[in-house]
C-alpha positions, 0 to 999 in steps of 0.5 A: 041225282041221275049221274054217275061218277067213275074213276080208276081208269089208267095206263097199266102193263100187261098182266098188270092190275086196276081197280075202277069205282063207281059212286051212284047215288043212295036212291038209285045204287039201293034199287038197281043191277049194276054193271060195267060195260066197256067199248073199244074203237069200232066196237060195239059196247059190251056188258062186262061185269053186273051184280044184282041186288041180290048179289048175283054176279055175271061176267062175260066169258072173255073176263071170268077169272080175271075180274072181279065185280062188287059193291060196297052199300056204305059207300055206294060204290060199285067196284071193278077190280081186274088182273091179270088184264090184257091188251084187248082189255082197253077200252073205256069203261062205264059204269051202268045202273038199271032199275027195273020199273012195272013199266019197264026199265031205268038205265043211268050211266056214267061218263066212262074211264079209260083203261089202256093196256101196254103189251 
């Protein structure tokens, strides 16, 4: 339907590793540019990560090398794996599905997970 369903989010160290899905469904994952975007307390919410029908893929500089965003089109899932994460990595994550229409786009997102990094 319209919702999307995350999950993956957690409590890791430093340095550490997580790996968050989003599951969309077929009508809306086959059409859209997905992407991560997160937010942190008394932060506006940013794009993190998006990967275009196409494949392309982009990601803010704060995450290049870190991050790693795909999918996977049997399972209509969209993936975020990210090492090497950082404090300032927490935040809760949401997966986001947009679609672009003649007559402008289509953003669908999911309920958001949390990520909380431990120095």
């Amino acid at each position: 339907q319209v919702q999307l369903v995350e999950s993956g989010g957690g409590l890791v160290q430093a340095g550490g590793s997580l790996t968050l899905s989003c599951a969309a469904p077929g009508n809306i994952f086959g059409r859209s540019t997905m992407g991560w975007y997160r937010q942190a307390p008394g932060k506006q919410r940013e794009l993190v990560a998006s990967i275009t029908k196409g494949g392309t893929t982009n990601y803010v500089t704060s995450v290049k090398g870190r991050f790693t965003i795909s999918t996977d089109y049997a399972k209509n899932t969209v993936y975020l794996q990210m090492n090497g994460l950082k404090p300032e990595d927490t935040a809760v994550y949401y997966c986001n599905a947009r679609i672009q229409m003649f007559t402008g786009a289509t953003t669908y997102w999911g309920q958001g997970t949390q990520v909380t990094v431990s120095s």
